[in-house]
N, C-alpha and C positions, 0 to 999 in steps of 0.2 A: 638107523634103518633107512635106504635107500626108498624115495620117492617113486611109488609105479605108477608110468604114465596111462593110462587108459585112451588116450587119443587113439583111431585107427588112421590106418594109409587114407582113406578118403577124407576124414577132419585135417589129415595135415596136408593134403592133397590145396583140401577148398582153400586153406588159410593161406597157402602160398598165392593163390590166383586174386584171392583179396588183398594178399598185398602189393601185389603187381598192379593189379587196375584201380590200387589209391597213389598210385607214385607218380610224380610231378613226370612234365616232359624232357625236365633237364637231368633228372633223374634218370629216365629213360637213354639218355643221351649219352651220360654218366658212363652206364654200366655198357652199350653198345658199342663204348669207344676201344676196349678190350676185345673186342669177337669181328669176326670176318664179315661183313655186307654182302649182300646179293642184290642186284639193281640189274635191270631191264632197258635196255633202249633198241627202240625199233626204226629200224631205217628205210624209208619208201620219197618216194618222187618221180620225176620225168623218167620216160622208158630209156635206157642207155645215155643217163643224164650225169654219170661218175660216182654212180653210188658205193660201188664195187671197191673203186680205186681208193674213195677218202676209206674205208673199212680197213682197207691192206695194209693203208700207212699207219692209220690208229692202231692195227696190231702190230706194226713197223715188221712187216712182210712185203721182201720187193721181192712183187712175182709179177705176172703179165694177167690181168683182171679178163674175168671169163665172163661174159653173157650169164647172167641170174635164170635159173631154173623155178619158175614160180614164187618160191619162199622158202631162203635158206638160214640156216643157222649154224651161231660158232661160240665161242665165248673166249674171252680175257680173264687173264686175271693177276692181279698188284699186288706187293708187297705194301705195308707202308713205313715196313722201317725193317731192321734187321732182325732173323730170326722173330719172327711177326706171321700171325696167319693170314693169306693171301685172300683179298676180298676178289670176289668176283662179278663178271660182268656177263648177261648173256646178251648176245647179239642177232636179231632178228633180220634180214633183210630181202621185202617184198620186189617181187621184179616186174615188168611189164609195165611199167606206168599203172596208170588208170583200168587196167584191162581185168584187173586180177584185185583188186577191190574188196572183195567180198573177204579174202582170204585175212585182214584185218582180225577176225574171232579167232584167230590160232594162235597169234601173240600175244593178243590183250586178253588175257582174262582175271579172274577173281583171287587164283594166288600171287599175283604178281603186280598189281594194278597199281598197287601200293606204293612201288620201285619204280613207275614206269617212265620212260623221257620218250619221247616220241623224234626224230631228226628227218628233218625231209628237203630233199632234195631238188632243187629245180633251175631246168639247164639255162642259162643266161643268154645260149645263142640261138634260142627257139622262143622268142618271146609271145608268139602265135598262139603258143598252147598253153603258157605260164599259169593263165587267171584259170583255166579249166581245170589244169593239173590240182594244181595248190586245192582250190574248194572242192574238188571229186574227195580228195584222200584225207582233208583234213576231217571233212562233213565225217567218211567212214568211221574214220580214228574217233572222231568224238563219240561220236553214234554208238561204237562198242564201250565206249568207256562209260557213257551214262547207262548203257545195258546191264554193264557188268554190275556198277555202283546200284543202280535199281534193285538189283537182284542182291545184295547184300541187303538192301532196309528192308526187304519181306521176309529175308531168314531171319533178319534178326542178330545178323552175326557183330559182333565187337571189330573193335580195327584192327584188320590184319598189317599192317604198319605204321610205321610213324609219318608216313608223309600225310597232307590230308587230300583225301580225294573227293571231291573235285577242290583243287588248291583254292586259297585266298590268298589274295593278295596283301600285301603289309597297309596301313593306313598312311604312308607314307608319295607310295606308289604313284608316279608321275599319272595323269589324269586317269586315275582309278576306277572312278562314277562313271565315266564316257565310253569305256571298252568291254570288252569280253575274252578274257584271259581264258585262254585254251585249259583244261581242267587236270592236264598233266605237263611238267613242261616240254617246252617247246625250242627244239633249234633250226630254223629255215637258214641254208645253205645254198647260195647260186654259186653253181658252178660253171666251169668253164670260160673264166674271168680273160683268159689270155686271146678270146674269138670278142667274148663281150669290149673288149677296149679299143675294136677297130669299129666299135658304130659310132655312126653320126651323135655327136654332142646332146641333141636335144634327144633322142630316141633314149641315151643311156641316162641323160637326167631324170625322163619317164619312169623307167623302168626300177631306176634308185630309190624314187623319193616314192615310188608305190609300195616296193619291197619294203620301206620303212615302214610304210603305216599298218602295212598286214602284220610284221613281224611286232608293231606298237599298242596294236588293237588286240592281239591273239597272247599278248606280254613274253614274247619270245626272241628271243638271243636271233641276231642277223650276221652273220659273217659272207663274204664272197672267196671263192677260190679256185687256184689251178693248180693241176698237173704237173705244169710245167716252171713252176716254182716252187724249191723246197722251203722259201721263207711263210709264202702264203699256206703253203700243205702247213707248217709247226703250229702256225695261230688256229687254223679248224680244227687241229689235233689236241692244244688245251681247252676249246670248246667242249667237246665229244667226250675229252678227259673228267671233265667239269661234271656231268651227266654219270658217264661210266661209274666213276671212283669216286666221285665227292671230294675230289680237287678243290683247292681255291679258284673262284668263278676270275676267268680273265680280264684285266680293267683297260686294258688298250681300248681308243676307240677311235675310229676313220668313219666321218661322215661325207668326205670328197668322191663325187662321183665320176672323179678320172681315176681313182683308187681304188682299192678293193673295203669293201665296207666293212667293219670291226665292229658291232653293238651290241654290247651284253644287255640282255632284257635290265627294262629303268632304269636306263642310261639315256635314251630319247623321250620325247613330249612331243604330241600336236602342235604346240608356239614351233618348234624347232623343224620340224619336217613340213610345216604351211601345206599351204590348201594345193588341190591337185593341179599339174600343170596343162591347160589348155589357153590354147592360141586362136581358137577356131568355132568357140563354140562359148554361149553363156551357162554357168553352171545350171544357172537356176531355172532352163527351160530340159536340164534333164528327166526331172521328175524323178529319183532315187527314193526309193522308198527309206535310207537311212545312209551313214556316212559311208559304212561299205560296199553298199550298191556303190552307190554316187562316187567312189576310187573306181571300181570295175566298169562303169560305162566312161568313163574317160581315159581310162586303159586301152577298153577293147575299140576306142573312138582312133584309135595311136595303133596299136596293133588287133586288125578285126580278128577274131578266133577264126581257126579251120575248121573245115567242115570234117568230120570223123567217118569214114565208112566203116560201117558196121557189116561183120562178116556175117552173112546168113547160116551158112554151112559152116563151124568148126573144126572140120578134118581137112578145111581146105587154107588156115591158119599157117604162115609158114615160119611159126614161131613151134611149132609142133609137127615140122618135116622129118619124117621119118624113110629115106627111097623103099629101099626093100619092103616095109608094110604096108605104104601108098601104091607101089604098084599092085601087091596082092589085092587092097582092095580095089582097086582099079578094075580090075580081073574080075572079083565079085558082083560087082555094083552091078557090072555089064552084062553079066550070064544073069543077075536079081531080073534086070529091066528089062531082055528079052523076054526071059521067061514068064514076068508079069506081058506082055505085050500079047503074045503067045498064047498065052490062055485068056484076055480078054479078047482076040480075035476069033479061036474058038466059040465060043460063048457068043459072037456077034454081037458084043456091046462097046459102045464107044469108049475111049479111056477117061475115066476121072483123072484129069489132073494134078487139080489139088490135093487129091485124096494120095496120089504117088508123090507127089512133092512132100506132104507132111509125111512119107513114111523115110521117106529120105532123111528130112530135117532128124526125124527123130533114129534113124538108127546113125546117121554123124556124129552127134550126141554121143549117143554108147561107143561108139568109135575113138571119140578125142579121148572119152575115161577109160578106153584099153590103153591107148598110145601112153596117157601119163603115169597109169598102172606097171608098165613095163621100163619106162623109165625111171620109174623109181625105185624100181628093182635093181637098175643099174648103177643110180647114183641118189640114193637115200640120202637126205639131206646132205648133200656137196661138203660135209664138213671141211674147215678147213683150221689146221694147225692149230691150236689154244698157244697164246705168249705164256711161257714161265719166266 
């Protein structure tokens, strides 16, 4: 007489979840190696810095790269062998520079945090605004990632992946103790390599052996590149692959700063990339409150940062010109401000100013979120082509 089980669907339910969260990580690894991946990388940097363009090539799409619309998205996705399910890749990429910021919480969140590679971008022929770029967006990126990681240890939840978030580093790891390893990884890319190799010697020595230490300190992969070279385009392309698809990580490595730089994260050290280059100044009457200060005031001593104007008005933004709507409110603003004028002349009271200026500010506001309301109506996430 056959054996009747009495188990229900939830006893065999639980028993499978307890055997899953007893099995080793190679185990995990094991069985993963069979099923398709899903990995996250997010792409942001300097405003019209080439972010666009390394994206086109990594999906090996030659088309002519459009101006980024806030934050767009696309995905990849690879075989890894024949008749093989295709893992995939989604692709984030924030526009504006530094302006748009904020919009970080749309890519990083809690299902995906897991997968995440973060690549950022920073143009080599603008070295004015390099150290502001880099710390605005990286600050963000982190900022959301311990948000998201916080808000997982008050629910309570298990790990939604195998990578670990916030990463550790191996004990191996060239000065480990001394840094602070970005908590997802990291790929810093200066582009525009082919403007970068006509500056003065000492300016690109600067700007070399700074880039090393950020890229050393933050435990992130440094490559340089152009455009206008398809051998330098294939090396950022198995970086970015490395990331996307879980490629073997690249081991080229170019530390000449008349060359394009190659450095796969723990492949450089502090001995190797020495102390910061100044001619002009004793370090030690910087006053840095720690080793990355003390790189960024000998940076900004070499190239002083710009000064940023800040737009008061956002509908006067010409990153959000619109003719036909600008004139209509044109139109408006001006019958608003008579007609306010109008009736405080009636009335016989002098005009508050500020009081019209804050209604200003505030109806531009509601202004710039029509204009991007209606854009997006037009061009809803800009998708572009997925590779098969």
């Amino acid at each position: 007489m056959k054996k009747i089980h009495s188990d229900t669907l939830w006893d065999i339910a639980a028993a499978e979840v307890r055997s899953r969260e007893s099995r080793t990580d190679e185990e995990d690894a094991e069985e993963d190696a069979h099923f398709p991946t899903q990995r996250t990388v997010f792409f942001m940097g300097s405003k019209a810095g080439g972010k666009t363009t390394i994206l086109l090539r990594f999906l090996d799409r030659d088309e002519t790269a459009k101006p980024t619309l806030a934050l767009e998205y696309t995905f990849g996705r690879r075989a890894r062998g024949h008749n093989t399910p295709k893992d995939i890749a989604h692709l984030w990429e924030l526009g504006g520079g530094i302006s748009l910021s904020d919009l970080v919480q749309i890519p990083i969140t809690a299902d995906n945090v897991s997968s995440l590679s973060v690549v950022l971008v920073l143009d080599l022929s603008k070295p004015n605004v390099l150290w502001e770029t880099m710390e605005r967006l990286l600050d963000s990126a982190r900022s959301q990632v311990e948000k998201v990681c916080a808000s997982h240890q008050k629910t309570g939840e298990s790990r939604s992946g195998k990578q670990r978030v916030p990463r550790v580093l191996h004990k191996d790891y060239p000065d480990r103790e001394l840094i602070s390893p970005f908590p997802v990884p990291l790929l810093i890319v200066g582009s525009k390599f082919d403007i970068f190799q006509d500056f003065d010697s000492e300016k690109r020595k600067v700007i070399c052996k700074t880039l090393r230490f950020i890229a050393h300190f933050y435990g992130a992969s440094l490559i340089f590149t152009s455009s206008k070279s398809e051998a330098i385009i294939s090396k950022s392309r198995s970086f970015v692959n490395q990331l996307a698809f879980g490629t073997e990580r690249p081991k080229s490595i170019s530390t000449d700063p008349s060359k394009p730089l190659a450095i796969p994260a723990g492949f450089d050290s502090l001995s190797q990339i020495g102390p910061p280059v100044t001619s002009d100044v004793d370090i030690g009457t910087l006053h840095a409150k720690n080793p990355l200060d003390l790189w960024k005031k000998v940076f900004e001593r070499v190239f002083p940062p710009e000064e940023r104007k800040e737009l008061k008005d956002p509908a006067k933004d010409p990153q959000y010109s619109e003719p036909l709507i600008d004139s209509i409110r044109a139109q408006k603003d001006q019958s608003r401000y008579t007609g306010v004028m109008l009736k405080v002349t009636l009335q016989g009271k002098t005009t508050n100013r500020s009081h019209t200026e804050s209604c200003r500010r505030a109806h531009s506001t509601l202004y710039i979120h029509i204009k991007r309301s209606i854009r997006e109506q037009v061009t809803v996430c800009s998708f572009i082509n997925p590779v098969y």
